[in-house]
Backbone bond lengths (Angstrom), bond angles and torsions (degrees), N, CA, C in turn:
res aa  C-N    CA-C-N  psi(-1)  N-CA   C-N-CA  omega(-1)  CA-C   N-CA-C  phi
1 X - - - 1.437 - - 1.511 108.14 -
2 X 1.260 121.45 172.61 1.495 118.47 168.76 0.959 112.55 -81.81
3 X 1.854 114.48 -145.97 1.440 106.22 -161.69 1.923 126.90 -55.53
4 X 2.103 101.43 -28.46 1.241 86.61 171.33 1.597 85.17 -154.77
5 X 1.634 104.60 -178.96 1.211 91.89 -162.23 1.889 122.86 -75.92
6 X 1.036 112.47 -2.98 1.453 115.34 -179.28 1.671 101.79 -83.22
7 X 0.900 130.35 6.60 1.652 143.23 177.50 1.540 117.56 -137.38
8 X 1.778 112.94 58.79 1.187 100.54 -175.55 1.567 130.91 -83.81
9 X 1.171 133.54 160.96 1.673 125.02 -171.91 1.647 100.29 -84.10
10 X 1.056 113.03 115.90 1.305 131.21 -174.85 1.378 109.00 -94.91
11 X 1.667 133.63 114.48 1.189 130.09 171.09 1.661 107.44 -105.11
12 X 1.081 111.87 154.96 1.565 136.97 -150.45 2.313 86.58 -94.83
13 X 0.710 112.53 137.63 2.125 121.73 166.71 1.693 97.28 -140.42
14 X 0.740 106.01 164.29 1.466 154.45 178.00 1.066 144.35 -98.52
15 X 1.302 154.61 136.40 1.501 145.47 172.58 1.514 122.71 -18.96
16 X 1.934 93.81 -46.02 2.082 89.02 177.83 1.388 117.52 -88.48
17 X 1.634 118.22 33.03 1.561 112.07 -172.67 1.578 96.14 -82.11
18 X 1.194 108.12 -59.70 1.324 120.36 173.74 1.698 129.12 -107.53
19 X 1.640 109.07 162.96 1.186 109.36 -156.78 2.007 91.37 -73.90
20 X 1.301 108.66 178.30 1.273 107.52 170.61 1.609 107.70 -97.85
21 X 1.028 139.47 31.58 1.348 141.39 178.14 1.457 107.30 -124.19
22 X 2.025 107.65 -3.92 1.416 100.94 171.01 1.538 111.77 -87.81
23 X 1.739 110.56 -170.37 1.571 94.38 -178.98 1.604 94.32 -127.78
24 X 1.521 94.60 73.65 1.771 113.54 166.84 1.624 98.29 -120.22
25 X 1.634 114.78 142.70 1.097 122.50 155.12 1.740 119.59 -37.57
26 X 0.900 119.72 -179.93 2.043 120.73 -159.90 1.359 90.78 -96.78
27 X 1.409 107.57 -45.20 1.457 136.32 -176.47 1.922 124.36 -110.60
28 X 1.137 109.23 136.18 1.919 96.30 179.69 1.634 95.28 178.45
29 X 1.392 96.74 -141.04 1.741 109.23 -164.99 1.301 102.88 -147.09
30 X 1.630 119.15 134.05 1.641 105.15 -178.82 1.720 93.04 -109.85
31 X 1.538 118.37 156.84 1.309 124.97 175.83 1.573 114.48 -146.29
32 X 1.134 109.79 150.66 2.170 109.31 -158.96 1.494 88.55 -97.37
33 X 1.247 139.64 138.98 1.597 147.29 151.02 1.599 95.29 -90.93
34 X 1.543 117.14 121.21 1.302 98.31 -169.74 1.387 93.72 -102.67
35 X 1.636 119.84 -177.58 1.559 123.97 -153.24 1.395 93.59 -80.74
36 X 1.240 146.15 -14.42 1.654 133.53 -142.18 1.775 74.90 -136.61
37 X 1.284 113.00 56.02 1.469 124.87 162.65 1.479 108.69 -137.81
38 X 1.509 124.18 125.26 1.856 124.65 -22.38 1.487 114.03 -67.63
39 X 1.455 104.55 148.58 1.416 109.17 -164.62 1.747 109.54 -61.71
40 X 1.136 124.91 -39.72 1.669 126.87 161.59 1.546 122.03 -38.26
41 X 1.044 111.51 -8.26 1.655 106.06 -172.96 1.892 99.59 -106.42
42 X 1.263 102.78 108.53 1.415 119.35 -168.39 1.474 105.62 -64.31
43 X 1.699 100.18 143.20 0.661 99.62 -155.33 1.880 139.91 -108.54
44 X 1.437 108.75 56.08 1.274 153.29 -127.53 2.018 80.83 -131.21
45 X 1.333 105.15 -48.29 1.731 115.18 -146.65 2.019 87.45 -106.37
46 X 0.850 129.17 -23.82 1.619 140.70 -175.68 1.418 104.95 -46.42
47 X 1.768 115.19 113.51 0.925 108.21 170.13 1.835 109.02 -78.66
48 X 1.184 96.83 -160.08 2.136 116.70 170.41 1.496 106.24 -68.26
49 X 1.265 105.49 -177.42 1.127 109.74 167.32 1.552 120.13 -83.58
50 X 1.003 130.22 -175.17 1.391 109.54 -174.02 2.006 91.69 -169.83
51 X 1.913 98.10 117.88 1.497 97.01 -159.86 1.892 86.31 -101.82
52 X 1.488 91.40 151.53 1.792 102.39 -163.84 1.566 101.58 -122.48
53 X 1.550 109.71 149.69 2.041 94.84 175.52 1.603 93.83 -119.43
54 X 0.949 115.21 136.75 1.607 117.87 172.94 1.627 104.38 -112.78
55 X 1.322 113.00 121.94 1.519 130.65 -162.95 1.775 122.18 -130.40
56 X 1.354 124.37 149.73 1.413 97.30 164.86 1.357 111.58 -98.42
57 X 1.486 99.38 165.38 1.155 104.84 -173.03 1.860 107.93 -152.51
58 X 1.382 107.65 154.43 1.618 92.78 169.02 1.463 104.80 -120.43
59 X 1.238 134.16 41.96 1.312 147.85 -164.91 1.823 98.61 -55.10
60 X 1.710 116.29 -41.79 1.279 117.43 -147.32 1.948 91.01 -119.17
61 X 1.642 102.21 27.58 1.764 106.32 168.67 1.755 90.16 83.14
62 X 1.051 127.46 -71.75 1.805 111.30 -165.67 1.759 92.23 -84.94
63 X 1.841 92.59 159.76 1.133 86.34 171.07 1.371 112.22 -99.83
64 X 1.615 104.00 165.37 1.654 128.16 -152.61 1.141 121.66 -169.62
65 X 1.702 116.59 137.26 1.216 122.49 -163.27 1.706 85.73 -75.36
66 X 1.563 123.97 160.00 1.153 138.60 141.37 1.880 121.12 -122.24
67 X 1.895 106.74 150.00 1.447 93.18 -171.98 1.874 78.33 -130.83
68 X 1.959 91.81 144.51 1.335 111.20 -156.85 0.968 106.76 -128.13
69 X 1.611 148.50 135.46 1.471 139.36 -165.77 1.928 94.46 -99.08
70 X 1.523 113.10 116.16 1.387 94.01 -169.72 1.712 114.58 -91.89
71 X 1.160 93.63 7.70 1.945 74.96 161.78 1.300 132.12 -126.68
72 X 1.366 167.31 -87.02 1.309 151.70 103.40 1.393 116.71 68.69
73 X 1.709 111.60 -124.70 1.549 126.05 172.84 1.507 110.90 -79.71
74 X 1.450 134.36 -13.87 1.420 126.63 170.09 1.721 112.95 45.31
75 X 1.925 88.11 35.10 1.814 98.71 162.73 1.747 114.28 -79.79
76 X 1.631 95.22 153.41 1.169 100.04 -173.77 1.642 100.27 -94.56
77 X 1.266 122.32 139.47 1.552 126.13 -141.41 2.040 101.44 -132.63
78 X 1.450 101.88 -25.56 1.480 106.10 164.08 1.506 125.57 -172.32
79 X 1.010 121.45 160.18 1.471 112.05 -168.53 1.438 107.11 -155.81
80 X 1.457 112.97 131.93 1.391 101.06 168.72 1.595 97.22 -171.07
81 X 1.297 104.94 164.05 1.978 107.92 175.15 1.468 128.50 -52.24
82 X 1.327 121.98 -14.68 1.376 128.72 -173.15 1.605 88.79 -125.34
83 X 1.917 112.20 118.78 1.902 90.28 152.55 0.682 138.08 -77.91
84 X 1.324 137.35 1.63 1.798 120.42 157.21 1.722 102.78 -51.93
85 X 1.514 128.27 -58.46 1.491 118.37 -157.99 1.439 104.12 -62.04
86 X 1.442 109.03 -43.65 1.814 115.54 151.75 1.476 105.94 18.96
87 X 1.759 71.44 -108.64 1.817 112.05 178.86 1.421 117.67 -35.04
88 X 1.982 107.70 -50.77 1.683 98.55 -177.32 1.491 114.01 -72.94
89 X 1.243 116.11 -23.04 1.342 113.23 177.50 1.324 113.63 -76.28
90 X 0.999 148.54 7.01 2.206 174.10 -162.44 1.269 90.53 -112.71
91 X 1.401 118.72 -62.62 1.711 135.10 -156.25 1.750 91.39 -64.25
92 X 1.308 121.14 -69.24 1.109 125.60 -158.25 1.811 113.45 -82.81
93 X 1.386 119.40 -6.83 1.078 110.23 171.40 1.919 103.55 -105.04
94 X 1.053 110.46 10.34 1.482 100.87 173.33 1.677 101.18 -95.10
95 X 1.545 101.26 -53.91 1.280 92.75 171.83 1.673 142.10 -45.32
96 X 1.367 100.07 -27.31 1.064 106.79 172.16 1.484 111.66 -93.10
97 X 0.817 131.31 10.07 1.890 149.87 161.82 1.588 122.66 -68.20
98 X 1.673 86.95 -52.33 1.446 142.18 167.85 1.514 104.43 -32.20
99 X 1.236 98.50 -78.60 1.674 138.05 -170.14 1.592 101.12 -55.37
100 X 1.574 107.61 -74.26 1.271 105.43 172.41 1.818 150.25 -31.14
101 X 1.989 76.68 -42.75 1.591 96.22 174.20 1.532 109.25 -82.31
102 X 1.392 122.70 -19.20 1.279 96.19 178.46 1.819 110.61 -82.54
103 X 1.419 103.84 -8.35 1.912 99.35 -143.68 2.046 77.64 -81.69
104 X 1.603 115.14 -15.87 1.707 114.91 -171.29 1.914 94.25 -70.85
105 X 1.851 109.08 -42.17 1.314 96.72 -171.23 1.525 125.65 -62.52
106 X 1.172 88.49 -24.03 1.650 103.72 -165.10 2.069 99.86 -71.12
107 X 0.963 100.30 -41.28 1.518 116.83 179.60 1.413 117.22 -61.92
108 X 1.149 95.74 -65.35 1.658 114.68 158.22 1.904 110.46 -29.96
109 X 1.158 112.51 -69.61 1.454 122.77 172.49 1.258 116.28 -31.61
110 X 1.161 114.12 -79.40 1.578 152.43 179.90 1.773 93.10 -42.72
111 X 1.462 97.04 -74.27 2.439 95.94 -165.83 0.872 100.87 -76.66
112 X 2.062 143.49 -40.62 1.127 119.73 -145.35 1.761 97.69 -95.30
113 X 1.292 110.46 -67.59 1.513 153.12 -153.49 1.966 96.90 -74.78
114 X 1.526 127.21 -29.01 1.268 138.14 169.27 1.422 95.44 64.52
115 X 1.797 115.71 47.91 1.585 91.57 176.25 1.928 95.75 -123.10
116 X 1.388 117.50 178.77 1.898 103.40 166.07 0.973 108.88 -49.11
117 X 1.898 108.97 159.77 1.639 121.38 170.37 1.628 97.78 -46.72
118 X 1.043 126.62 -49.30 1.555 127.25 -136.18 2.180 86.92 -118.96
119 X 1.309 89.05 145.30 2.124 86.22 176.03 2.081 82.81 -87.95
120 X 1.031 94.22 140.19 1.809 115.99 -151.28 1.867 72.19 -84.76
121 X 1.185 136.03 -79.55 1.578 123.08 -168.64 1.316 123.83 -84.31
122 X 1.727 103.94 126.88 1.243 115.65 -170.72 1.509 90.96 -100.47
123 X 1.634 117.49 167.93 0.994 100.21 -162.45 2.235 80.69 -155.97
124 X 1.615 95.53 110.99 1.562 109.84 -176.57 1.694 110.72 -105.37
125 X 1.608 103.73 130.70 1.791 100.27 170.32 1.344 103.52 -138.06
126 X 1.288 111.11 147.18 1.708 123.58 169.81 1.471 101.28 -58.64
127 X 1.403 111.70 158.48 2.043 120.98 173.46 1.668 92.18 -80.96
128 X 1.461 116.56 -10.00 1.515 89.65 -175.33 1.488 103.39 131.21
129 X 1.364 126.84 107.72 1.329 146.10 -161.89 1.330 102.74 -113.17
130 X 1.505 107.57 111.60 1.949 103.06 175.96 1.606 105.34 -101.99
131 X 1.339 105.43 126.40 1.631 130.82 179.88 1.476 98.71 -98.66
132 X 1.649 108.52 137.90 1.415 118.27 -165.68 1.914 90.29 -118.35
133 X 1.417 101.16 127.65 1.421 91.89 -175.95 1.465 99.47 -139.19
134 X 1.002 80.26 136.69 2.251 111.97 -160.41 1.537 115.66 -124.11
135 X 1.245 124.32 154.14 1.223 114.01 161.83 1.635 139.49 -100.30
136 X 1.406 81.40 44.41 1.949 116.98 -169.25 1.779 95.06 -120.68
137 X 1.277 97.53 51.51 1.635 100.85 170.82 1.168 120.57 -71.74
138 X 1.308 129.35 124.42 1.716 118.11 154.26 1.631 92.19 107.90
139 X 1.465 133.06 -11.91 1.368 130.97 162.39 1.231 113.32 -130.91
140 X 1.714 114.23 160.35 1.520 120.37 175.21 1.291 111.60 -51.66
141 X 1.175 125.96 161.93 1.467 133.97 177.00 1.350 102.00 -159.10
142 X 1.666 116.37 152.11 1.271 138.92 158.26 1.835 96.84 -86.84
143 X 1.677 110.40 132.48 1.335 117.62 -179.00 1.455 110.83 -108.26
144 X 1.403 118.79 85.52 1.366 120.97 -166.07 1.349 96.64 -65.73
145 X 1.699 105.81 164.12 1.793 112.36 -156.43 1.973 78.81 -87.22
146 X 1.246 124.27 -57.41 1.271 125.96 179.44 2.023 118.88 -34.62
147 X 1.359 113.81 -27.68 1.384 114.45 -136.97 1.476 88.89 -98.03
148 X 1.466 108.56 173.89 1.676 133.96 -166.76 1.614 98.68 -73.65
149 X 1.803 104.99 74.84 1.615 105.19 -172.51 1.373 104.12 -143.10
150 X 1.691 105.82 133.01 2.041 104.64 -167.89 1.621 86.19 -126.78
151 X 1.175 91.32 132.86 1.725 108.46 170.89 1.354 96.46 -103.50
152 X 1.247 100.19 159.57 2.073 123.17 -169.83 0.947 70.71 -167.26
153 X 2.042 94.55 141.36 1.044 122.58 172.10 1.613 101.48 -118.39
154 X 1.537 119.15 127.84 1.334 110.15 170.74 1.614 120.67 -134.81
155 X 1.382 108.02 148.58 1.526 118.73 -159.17 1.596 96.10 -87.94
156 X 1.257 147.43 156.26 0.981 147.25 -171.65 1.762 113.92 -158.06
157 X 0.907 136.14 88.13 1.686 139.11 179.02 1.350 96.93 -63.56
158 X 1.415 101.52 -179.00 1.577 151.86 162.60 1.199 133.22 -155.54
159 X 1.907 105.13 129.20 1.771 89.80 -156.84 1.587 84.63 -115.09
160 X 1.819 125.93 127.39 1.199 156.00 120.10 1.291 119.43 4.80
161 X 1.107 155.33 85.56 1.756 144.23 -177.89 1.216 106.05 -109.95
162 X 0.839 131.64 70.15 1.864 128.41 -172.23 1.508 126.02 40.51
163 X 1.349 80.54 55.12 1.821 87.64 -179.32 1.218 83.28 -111.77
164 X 1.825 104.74 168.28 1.759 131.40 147.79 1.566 116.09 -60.25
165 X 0.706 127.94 5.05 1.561 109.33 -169.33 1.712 125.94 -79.15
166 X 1.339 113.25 124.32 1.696 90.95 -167.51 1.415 88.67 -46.83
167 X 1.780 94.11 -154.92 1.656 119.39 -144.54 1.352 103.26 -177.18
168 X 1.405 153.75 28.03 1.089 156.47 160.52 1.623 127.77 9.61
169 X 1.732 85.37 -66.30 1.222 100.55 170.74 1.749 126.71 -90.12
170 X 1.524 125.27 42.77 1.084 116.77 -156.74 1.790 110.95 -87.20
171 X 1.435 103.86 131.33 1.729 104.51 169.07 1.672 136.91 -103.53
172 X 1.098 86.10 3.67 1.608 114.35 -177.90 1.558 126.62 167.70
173 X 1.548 104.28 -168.60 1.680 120.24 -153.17 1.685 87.81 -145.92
174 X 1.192 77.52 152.45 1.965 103.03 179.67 0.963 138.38 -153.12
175 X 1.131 149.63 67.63 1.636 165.27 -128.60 1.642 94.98 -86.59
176 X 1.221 137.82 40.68 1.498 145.44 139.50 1.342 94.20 162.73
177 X 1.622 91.29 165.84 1.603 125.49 -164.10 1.085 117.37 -48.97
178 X 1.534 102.28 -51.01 1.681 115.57 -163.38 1.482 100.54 -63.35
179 X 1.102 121.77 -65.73 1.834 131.75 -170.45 1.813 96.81 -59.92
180 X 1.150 143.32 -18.82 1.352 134.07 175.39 1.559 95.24 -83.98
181 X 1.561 127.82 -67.31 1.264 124.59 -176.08 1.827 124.61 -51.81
182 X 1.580 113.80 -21.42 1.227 129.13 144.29 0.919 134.35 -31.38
183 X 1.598 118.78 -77.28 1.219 142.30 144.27 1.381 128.24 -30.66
184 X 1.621 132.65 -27.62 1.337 125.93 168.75 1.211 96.07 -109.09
185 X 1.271 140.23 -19.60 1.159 121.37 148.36 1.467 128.81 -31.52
186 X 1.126 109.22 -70.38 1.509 125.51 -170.74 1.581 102.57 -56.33
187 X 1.794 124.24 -38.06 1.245 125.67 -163.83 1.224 108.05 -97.04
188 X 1.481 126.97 -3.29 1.399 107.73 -161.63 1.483 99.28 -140.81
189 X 1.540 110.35 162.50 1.422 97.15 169.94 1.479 116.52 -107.47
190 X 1.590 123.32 19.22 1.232 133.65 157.74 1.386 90.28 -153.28
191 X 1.679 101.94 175.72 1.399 124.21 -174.93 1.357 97.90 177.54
192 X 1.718 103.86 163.58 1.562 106.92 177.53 1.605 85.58 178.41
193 X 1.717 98.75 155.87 0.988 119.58 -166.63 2.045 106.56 -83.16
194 X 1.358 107.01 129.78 1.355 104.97 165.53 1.612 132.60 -56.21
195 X 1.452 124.71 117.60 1.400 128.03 176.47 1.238 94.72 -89.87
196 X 1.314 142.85 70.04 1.609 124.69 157.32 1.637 116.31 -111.90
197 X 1.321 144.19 -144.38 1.364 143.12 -140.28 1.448 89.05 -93.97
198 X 1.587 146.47 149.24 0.794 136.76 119.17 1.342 143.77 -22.58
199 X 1.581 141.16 152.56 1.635 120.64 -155.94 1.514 91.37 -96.18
């Protein structure tokens, strides 16, 4: 989407986006709902992103924009005479889809399963940090591509304990210590537990 989601970047397709046996306009606009849309729905319960085509159409006798989720269930998610109201009406009924499905997981947890609303350890790692190591320790240096220089790349976690702290980089959930510290164990070649705000 663009800058946020009530302003999404709309790209323009064509006749060969889709087959003609689908039920997308020939012609329209495709737009990404990304997964951490609405930002309140924690993010434990967050689906993918999910890319949408908003098209006209006279499917319902007048003509009318329609907005279409194009891969999966290919539900129709909003509709109206102008596409912008289209789109916001797409925006606001997913979110509220959104909303719903997490408030069932959280419930689910809690009555069926007897565990917290939320899995209490989140569990964050870098893709991989390359360290340039020289024998120009302890001062700046220029790292000539030629010169006596070894890059290592190292993965590094952070393990979550029921604090607030965002999480940017998050790769999973862990319903106790041992199986989270496992887990960055196994993935990382350091790790350490987060000191930030309590939740």
């Amino acid at each position: 989407m663009g800058d946020s989601p009530e302003s999404p970047k709309l790209t323009a397709y064509g006749p060969d986006r889709f087959a003609e046996h689908l039920p997308f306009g020939r012609t329209g606009y495709l737009f990404t709902v990304p997964g951490n849309f609405p930002a309140e729905v924690p993010q434990f319960c967050r689906d993918g992103d999910c890319e949408m085509a908003v098209y006209s159409t006279r499917a319902s006798g007048a003509q009318m924009w329609e907005v279409c989720d194009v891969g999966g269930r290919r539900r129709v998610w909003g509709e109206a005479r102008r596409r912008r109201d289209a789109v916001g009406m797409a925006l606001m009924e997913i979110a509220r889809k959104r909303r719903e499905s997490a408030e069932e997981i959280r419930e689910r947890r809690v009555k069926v399963l007897g565990l917290e609303p939320e899995p209490p350890y989140r569990i964050e790692k870098n893709s991989g940090a390359d360290l340039a190591l020289n024998p120009a320790t302890g001062r700046a240096s220029l790292v000539a591509a030629d010169g006596p220089v070894t890059l290592r790349t190292r993965v590094v976690g952070l393990l979550h304990d029921r604090c607030a702290c965002p999480a940017p980089d998050l790769v999973g959930f862990r319903e106790n210590r041992k199986d989270a510290a496992a887990y960055l164990t196994e993935e990382c070649d350091a790790w350490w537990a987060c000191t930030g705000p309590e939740a």
